[in-house]
C-alpha positions as YAML, in Angstrom:
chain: A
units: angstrom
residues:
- id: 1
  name: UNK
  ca: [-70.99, -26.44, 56.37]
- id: 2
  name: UNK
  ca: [-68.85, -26.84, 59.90]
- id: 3
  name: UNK
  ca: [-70.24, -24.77, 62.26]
- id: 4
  name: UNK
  ca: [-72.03, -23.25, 60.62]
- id: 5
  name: UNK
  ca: [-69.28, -21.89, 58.10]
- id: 6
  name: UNK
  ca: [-69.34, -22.87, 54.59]
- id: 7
  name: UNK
  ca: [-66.54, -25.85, 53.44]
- id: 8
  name: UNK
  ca: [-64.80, -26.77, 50.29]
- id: 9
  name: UNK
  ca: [-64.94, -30.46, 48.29]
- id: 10
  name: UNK
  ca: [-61.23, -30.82, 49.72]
- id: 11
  name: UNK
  ca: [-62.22, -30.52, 52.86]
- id: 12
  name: UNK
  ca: [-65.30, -32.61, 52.92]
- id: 13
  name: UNK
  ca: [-62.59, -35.41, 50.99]
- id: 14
  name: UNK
  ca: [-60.58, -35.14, 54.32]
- id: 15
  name: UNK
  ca: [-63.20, -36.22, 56.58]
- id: 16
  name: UNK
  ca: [-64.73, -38.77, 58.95]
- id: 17
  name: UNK
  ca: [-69.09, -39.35, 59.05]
- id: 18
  name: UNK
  ca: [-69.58, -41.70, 61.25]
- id: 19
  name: UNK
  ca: [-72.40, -43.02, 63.24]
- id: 20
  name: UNK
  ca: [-74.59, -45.95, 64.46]
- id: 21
  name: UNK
  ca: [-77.19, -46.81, 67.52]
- id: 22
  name: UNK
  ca: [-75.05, -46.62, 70.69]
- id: 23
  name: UNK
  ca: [-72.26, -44.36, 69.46]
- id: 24
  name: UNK
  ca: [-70.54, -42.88, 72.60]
- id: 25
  name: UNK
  ca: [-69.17, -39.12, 72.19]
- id: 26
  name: UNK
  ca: [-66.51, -37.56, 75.26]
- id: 27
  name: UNK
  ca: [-65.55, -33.98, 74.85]
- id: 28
  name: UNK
  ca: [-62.20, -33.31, 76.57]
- id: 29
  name: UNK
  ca: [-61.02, -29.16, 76.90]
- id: 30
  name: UNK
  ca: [-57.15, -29.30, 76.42]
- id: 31
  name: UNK
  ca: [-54.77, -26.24, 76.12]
- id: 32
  name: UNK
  ca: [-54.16, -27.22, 72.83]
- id: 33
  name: UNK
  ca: [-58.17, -27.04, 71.91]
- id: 34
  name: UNK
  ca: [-61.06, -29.26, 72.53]
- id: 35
  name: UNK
  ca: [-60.67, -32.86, 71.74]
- id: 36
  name: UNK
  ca: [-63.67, -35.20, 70.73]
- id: 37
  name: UNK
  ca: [-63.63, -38.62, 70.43]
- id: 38
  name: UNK
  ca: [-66.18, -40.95, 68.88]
- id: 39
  name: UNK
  ca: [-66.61, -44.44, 69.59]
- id: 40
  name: UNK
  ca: [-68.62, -47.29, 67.68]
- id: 41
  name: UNK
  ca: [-68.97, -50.50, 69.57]
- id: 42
  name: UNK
  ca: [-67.75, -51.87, 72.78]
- id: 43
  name: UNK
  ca: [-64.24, -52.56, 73.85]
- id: 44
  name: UNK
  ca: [-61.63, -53.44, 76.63]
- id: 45
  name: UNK
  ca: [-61.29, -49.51, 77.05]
- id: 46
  name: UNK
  ca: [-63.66, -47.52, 78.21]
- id: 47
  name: UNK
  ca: [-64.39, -44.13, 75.74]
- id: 48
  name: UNK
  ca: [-63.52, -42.16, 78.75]
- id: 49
  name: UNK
  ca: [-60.05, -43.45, 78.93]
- id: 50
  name: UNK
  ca: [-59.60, -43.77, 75.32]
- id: 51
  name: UNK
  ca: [-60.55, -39.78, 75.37]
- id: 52
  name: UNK
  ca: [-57.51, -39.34, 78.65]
- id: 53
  name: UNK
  ca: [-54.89, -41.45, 75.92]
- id: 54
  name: UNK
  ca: [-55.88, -39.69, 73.24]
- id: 55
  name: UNK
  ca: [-55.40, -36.25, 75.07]
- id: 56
  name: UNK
  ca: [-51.92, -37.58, 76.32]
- id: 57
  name: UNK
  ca: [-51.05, -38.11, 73.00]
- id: 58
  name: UNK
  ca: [-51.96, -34.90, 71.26]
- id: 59
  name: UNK
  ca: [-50.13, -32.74, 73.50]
- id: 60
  name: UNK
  ca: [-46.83, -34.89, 73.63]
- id: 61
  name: UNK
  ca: [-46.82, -34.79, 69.64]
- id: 62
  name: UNK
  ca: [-47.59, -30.75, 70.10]
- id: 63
  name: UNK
  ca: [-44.93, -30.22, 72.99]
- id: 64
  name: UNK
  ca: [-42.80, -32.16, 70.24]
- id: 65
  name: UNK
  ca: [-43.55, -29.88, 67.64]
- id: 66
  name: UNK
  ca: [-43.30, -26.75, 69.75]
- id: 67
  name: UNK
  ca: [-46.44, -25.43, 68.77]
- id: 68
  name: UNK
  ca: [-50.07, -24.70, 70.41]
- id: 69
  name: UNK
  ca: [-51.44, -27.61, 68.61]
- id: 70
  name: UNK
  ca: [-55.27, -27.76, 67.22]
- id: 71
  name: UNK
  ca: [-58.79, -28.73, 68.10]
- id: 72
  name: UNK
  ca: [-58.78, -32.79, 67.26]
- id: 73
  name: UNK
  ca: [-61.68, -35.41, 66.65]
- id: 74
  name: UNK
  ca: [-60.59, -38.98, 66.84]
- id: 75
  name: UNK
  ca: [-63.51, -41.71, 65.31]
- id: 76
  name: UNK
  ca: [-62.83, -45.29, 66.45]
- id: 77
  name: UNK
  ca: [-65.09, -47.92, 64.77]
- id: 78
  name: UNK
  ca: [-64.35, -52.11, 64.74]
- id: 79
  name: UNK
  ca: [-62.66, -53.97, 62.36]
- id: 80
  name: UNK
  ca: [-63.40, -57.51, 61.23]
- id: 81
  name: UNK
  ca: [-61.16, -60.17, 61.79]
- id: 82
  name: UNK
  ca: [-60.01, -62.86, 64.23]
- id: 83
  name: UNK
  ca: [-59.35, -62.48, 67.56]
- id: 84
  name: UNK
  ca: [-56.36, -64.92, 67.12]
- id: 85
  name: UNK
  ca: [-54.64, -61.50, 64.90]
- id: 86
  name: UNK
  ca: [-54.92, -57.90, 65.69]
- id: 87
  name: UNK
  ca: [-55.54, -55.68, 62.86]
- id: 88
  name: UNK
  ca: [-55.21, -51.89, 63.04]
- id: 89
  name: UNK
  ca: [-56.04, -49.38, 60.14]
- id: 90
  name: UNK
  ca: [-55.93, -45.27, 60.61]
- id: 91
  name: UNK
  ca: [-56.26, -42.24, 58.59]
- id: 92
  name: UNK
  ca: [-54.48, -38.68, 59.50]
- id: 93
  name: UNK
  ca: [-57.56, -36.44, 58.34]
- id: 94
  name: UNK
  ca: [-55.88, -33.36, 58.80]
- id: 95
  name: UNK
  ca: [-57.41, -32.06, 61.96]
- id: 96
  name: UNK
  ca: [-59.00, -35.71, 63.16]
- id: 97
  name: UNK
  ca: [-57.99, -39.06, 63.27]
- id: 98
  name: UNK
  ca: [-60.20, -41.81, 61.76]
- id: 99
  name: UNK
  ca: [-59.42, -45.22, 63.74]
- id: 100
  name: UNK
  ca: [-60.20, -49.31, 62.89]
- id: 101
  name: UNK
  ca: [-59.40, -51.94, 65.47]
- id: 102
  name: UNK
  ca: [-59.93, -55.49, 65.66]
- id: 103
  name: UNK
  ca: [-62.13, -55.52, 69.13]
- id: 104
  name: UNK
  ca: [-59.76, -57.51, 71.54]
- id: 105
  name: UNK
  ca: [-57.18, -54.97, 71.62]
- id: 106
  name: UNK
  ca: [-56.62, -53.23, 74.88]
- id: 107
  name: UNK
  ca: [-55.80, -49.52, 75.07]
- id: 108
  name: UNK
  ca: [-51.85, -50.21, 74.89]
- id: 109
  name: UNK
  ca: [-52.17, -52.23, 71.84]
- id: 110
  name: UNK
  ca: [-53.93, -49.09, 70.19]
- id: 111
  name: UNK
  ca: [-51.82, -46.79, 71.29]
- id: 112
  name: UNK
  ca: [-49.73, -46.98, 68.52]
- id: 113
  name: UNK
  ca: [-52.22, -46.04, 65.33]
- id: 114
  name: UNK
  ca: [-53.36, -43.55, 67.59]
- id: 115
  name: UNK
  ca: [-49.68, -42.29, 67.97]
- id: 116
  name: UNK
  ca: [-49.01, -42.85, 64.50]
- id: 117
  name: UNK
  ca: [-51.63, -40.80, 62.97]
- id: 118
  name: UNK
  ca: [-52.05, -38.07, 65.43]
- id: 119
  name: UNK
  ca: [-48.43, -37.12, 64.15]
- id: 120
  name: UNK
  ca: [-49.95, -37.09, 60.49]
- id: 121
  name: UNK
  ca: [-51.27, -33.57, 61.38]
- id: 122
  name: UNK
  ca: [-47.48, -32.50, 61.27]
- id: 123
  name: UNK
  ca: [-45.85, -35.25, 58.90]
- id: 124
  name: UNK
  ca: [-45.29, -34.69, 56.27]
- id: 125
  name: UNK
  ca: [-47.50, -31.86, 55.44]
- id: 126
  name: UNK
  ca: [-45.66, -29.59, 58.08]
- id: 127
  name: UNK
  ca: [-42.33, -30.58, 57.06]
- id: 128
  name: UNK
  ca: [-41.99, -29.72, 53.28]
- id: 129
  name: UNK
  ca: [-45.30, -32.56, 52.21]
- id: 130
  name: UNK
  ca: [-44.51, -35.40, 49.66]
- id: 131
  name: UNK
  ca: [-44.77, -35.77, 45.79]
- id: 132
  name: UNK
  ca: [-48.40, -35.31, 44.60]
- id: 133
  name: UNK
  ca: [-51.04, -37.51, 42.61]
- id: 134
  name: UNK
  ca: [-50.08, -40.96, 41.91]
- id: 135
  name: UNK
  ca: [-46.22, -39.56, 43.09]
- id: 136
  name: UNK
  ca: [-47.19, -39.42, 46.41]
- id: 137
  name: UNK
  ca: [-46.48, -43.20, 46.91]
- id: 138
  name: UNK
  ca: [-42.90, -42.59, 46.20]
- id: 139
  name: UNK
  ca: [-42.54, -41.07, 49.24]
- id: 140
  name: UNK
  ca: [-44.33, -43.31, 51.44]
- id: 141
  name: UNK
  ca: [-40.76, -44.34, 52.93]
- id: 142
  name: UNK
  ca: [-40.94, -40.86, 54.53]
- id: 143
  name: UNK
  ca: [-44.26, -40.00, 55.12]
- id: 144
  name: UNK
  ca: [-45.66, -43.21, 56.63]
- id: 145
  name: UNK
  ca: [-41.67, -44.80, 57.55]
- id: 146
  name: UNK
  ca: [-40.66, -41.86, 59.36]
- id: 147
  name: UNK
  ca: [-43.86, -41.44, 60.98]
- id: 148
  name: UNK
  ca: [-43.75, -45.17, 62.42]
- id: 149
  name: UNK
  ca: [-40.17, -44.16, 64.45]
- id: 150
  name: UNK
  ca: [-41.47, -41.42, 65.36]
- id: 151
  name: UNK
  ca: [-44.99, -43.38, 66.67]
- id: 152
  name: UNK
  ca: [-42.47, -46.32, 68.28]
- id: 153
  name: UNK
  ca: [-39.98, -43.40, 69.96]
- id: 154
  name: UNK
  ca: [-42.86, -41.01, 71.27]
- id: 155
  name: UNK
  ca: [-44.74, -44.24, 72.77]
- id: 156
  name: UNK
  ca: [-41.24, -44.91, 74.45]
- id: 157
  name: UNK
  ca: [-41.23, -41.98, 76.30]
- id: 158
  name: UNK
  ca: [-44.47, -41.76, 77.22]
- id: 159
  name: UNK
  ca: [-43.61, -45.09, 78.77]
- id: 160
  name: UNK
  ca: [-46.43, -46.93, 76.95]
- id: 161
  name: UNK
  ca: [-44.52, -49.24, 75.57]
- id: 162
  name: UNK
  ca: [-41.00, -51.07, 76.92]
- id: 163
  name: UNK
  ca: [-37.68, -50.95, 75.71]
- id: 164
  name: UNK
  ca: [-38.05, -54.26, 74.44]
- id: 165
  name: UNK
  ca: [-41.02, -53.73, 72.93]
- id: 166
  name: UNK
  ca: [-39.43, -51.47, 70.68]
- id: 167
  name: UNK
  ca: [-36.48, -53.47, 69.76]
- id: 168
  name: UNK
  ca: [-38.95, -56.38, 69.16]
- id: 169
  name: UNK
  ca: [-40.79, -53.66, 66.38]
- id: 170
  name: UNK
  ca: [-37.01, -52.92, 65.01]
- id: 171
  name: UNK
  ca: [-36.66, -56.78, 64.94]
- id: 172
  name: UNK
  ca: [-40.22, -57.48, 63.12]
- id: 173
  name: UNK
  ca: [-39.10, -54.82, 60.59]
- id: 174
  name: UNK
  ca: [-35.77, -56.85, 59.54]
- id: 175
  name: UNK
  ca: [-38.50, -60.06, 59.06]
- id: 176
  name: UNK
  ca: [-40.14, -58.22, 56.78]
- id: 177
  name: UNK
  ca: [-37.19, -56.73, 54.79]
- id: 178
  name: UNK
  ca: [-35.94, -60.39, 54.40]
- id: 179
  name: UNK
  ca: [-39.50, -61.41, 52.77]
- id: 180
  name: UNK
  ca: [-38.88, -59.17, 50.16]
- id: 181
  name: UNK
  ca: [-37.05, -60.10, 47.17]
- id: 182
  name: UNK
  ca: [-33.25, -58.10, 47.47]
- id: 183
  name: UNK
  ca: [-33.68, -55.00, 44.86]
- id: 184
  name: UNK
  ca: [-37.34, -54.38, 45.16]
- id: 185
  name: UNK
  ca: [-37.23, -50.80, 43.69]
- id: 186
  name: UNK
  ca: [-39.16, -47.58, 44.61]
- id: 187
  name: UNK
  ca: [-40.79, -47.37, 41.42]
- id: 188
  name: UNK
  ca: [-41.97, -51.41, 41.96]
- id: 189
  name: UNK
  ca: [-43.34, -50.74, 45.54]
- id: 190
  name: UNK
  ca: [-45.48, -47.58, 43.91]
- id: 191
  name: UNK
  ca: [-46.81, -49.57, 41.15]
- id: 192
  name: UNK
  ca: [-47.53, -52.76, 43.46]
- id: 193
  name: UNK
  ca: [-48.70, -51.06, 46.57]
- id: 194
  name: UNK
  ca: [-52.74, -50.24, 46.68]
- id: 195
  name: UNK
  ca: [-53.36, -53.70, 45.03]
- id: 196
  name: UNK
  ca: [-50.25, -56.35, 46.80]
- id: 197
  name: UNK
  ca: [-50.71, -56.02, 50.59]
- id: 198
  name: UNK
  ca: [-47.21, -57.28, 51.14]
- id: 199
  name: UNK
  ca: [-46.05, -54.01, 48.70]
- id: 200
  name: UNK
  ca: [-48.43, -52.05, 51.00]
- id: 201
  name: UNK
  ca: [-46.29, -52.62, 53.98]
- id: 202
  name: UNK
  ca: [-43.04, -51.96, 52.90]
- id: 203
  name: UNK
  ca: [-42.27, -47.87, 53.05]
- id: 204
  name: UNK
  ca: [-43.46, -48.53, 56.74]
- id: 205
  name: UNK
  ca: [-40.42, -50.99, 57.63]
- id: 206
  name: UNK
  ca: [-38.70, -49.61, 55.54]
- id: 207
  name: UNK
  ca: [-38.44, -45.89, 56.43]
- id: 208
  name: UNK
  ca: [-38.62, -47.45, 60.13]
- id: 209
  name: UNK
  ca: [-35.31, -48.88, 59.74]
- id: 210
  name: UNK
  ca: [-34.17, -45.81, 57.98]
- id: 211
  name: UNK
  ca: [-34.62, -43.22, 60.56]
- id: 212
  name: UNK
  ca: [-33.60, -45.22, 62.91]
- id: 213
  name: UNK
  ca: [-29.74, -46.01, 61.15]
- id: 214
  name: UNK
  ca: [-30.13, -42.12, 60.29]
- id: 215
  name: UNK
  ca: [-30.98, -41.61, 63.80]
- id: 216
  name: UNK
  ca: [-27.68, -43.46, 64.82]
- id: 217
  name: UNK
  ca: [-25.49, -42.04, 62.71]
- id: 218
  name: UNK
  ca: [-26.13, -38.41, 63.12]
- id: 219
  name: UNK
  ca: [-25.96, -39.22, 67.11]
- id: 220
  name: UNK
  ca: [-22.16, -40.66, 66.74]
- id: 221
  name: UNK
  ca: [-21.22, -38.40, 64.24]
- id: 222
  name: UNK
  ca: [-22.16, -35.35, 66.36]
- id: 223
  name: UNK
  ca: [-20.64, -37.18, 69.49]
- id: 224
  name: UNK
  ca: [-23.86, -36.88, 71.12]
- id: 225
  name: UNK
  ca: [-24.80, -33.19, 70.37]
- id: 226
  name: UNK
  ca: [-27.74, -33.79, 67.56]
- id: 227
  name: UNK
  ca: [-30.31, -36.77, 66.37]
- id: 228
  name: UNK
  ca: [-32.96, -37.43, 63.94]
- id: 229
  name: UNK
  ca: [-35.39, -35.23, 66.32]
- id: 230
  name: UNK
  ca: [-32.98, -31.75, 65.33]
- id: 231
  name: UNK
  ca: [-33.53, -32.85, 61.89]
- id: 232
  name: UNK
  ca: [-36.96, -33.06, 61.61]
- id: 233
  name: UNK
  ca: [-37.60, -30.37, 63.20]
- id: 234
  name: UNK
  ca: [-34.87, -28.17, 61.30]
- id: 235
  name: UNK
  ca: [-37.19, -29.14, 58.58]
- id: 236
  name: UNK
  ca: [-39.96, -27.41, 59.46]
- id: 237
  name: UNK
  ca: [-38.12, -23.89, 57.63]
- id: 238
  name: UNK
  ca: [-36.66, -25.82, 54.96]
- id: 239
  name: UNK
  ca: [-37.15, -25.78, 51.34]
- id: 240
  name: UNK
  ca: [-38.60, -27.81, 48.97]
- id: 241
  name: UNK
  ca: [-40.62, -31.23, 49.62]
- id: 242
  name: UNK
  ca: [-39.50, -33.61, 52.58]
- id: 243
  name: UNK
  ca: [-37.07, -35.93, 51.08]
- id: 244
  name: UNK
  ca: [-34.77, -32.62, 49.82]
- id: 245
  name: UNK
  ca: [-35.24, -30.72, 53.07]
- id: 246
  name: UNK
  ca: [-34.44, -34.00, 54.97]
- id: 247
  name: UNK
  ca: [-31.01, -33.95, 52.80]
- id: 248
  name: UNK
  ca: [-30.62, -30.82, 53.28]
- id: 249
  name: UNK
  ca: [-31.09, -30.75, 57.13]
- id: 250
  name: UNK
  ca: [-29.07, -33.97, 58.05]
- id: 251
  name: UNK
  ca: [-25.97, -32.53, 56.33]
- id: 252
  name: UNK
  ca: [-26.47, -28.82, 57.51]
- id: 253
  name: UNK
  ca: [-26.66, -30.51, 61.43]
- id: 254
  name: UNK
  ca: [-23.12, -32.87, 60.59]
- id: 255
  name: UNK
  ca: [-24.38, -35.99, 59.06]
- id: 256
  name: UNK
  ca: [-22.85, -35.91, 56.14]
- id: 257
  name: UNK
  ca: [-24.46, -36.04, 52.02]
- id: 258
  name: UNK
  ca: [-27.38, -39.02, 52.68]
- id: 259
  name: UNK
  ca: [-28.44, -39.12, 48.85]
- id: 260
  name: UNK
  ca: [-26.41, -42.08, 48.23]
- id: 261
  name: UNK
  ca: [-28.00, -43.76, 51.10]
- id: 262
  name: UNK
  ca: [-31.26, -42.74, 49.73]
- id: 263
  name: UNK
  ca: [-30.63, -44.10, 46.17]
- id: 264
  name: UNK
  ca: [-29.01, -47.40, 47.71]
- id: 265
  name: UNK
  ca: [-32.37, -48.01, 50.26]
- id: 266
  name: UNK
  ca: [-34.90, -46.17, 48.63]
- id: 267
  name: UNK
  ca: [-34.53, -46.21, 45.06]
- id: 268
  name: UNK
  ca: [-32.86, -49.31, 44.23]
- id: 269
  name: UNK
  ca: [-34.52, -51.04, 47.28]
- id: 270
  name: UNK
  ca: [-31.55, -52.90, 48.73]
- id: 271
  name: UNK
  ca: [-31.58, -53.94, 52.01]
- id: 272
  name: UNK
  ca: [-30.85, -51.89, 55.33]
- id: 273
  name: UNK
  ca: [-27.96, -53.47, 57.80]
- id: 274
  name: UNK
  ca: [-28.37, -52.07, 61.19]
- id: 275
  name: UNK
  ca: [-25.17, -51.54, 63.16]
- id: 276
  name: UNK
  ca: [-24.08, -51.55, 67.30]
- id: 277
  name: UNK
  ca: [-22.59, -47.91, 67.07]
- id: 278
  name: UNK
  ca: [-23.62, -46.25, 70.17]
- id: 279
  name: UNK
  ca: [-26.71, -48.25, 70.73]
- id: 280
  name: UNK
  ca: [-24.97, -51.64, 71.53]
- id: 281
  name: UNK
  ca: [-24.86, -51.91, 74.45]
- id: 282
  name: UNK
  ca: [-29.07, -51.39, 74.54]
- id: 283
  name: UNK
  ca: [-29.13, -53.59, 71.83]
- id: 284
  name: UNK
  ca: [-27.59, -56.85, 70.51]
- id: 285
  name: UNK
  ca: [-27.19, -56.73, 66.23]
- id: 286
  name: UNK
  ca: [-27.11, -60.79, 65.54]
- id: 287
  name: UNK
  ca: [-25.75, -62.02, 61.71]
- id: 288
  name: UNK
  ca: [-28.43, -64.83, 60.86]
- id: 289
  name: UNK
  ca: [-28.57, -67.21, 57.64]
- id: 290
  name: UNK
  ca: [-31.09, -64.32, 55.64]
- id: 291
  name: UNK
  ca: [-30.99, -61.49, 58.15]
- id: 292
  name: UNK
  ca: [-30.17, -60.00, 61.11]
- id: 293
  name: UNK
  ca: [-31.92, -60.15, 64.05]
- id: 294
  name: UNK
  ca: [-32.23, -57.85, 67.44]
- id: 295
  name: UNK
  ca: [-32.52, -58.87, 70.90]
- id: 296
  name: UNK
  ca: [-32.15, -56.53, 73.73]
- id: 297
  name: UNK
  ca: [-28.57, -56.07, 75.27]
- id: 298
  name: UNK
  ca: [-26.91, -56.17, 78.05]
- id: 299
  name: UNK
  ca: [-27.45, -52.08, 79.13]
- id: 300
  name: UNK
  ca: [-31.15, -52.94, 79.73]
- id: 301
  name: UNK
  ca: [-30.35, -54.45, 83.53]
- id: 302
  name: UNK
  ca: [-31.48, -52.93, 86.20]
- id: 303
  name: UNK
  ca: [-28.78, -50.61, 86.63]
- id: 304
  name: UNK
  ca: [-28.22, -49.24, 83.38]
- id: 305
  name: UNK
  ca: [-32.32, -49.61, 82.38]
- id: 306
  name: UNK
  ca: [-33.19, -46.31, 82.20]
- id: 307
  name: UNK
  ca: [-30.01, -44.85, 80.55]
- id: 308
  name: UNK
  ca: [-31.00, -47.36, 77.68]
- id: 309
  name: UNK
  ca: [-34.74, -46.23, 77.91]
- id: 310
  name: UNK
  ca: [-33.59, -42.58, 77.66]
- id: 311
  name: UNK
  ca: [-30.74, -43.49, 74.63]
- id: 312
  name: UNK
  ca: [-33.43, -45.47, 72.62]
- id: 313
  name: UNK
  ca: [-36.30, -42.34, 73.06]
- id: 314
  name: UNK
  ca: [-33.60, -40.04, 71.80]
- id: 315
  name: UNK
  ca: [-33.84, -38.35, 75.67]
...
């Protein structure tokens, strides 16, 4: 039971026990509900501020979503591995957040699983959910892709992370496109992905790059007047599972049919080319030998910084 109120198997599934000599709890009271946080072990972050983060976090991803948002539990335990290579791991659990970090991180580094999964209480569940069963891995592109744009650009405008930073994350995502053999299908990635870690990690670069070309296009298309952020959340009363209300959406806002895009990136698995378009002047698009590569552009002086910084959050 929670609270004394009786619970289902498919809730108990989508849970967190955790627990050990020294575990630390905080309580925060939010106006979105109470927050609690859990923490196993000792770090460069105290569970206090971890709790203040975490807090930040919630009610920028609610304020987002427009909506009152929920009572959250967040359970951060350490991961093994050397110090010489952070590793992060998370699970969205529905109303909690289940968190692994290699132990040097400091509280910036996590910010971003923290961002990332926090927004797993509205994506993709909240905006149509994904294919079900063994189909769900299909859709990874969109549910864990999308998700990591959305973790980069809500980290960008809570300033916890630099313009560069981000470009640097858009950059690391064309490296790993170019490891990958050209024409690594959907269906490939699905079959490969809970047992080839390099299969695991593609749907997040992937749908990264995605949304963010999506992002792009939609903002020059509309001359300035909509972006990925009016889709997603145009989704929200849509029809059908995310990928079709995602279609749907982009067109209805003046992006144009994206199902050939889908089939060309998603399906087939070719590789996604990045273009200037309104972004250029924030950031540089190099042709290499095997890829292209970002670097950030000449907007990001000092006197056109924070036009950049507000262009790249989609401000």
């Amino acid at each position: 039971s929670r609270g004394g109120e009786a619970t289902d198997f498919e809730t108990l599934a989508d849970s967190v026990l955790v627990g050990a000599p020294g575990l630390r709890l905080v309580e925060r009271e939010t106006g979105h509900g109470p927050v609690r946080i859990a923490v196993r072990g000792s770090w460069r972050f105290s569970p206090e501020d971890l709790a203040d983060r975490f807090v930040t976090i919630g009610k920028a991803a609610a304020d987002f979503w427009g909506d009152e948002g929920q009572p959250t539990f967040l359970a951060l335990a350490p991961l093994a591995g050397p110090p010489a290579a952070p590793a992060q791991s998370g699970l969205g659990l529905g109303d909690g957040v289940a968190v692994w970090l290699t132990r040097d991180q400091d509280l910036d580094q996590a910010s971003h699983v923290l961002i990332h999964e926090q927004l797993h209480a509205w994506m993709p569940a909240r905006v149509g959910g994904v294919g079900a069963g063994r189909a769900e891995v299909l859709d990874f592109w969109f549910s864990e892709g999308f998700t990591d744009f959305y973790a980069y650009r809500m980290a960008l405008r809570l300033g916890l992370i630099t313009p560069e930073a981000y470009i640097a994350a858009l950059d690391r995502a064309l490296v790993l496109q170019a490891r990958h053999p050209a024409g690594l299908t959907n269906a490939a990635v699905a079959r490969r992905f809970f047992s080839d870690p390099a299969a695991a990690g593609f749907p997040y670069h992937q749908g990264l790059l995605l949304a963010f070309i999506l992002d792009d296009r939609l903002r020059a298309l509309s001359r300035g007047q909509a972006d990925l952020d009016d889709v997603v959340l145009a989704m929200r009363s849509g029809q059908g599972p995310a990928p079709r209300r995602l279609i749907a959406a982009f067109g209805e806002l003046g992006g144009g049919n994206i199902e050939a895009d889908l089939h060309q990136h998603v399906d087939l698995g070719r590789p996604i080319r990045l273009w200037p378009g309104e972004l250029g002047d924030c950031i540089e698009v190099m042709a290499g030998p095997d890829r292209q590569a970002l670097a950030p552009g000449a907007g990001l002086s000092r006197a056109g910084r924070a036009a950049c910084v507000a262009l790249l959050s989609g401000l």
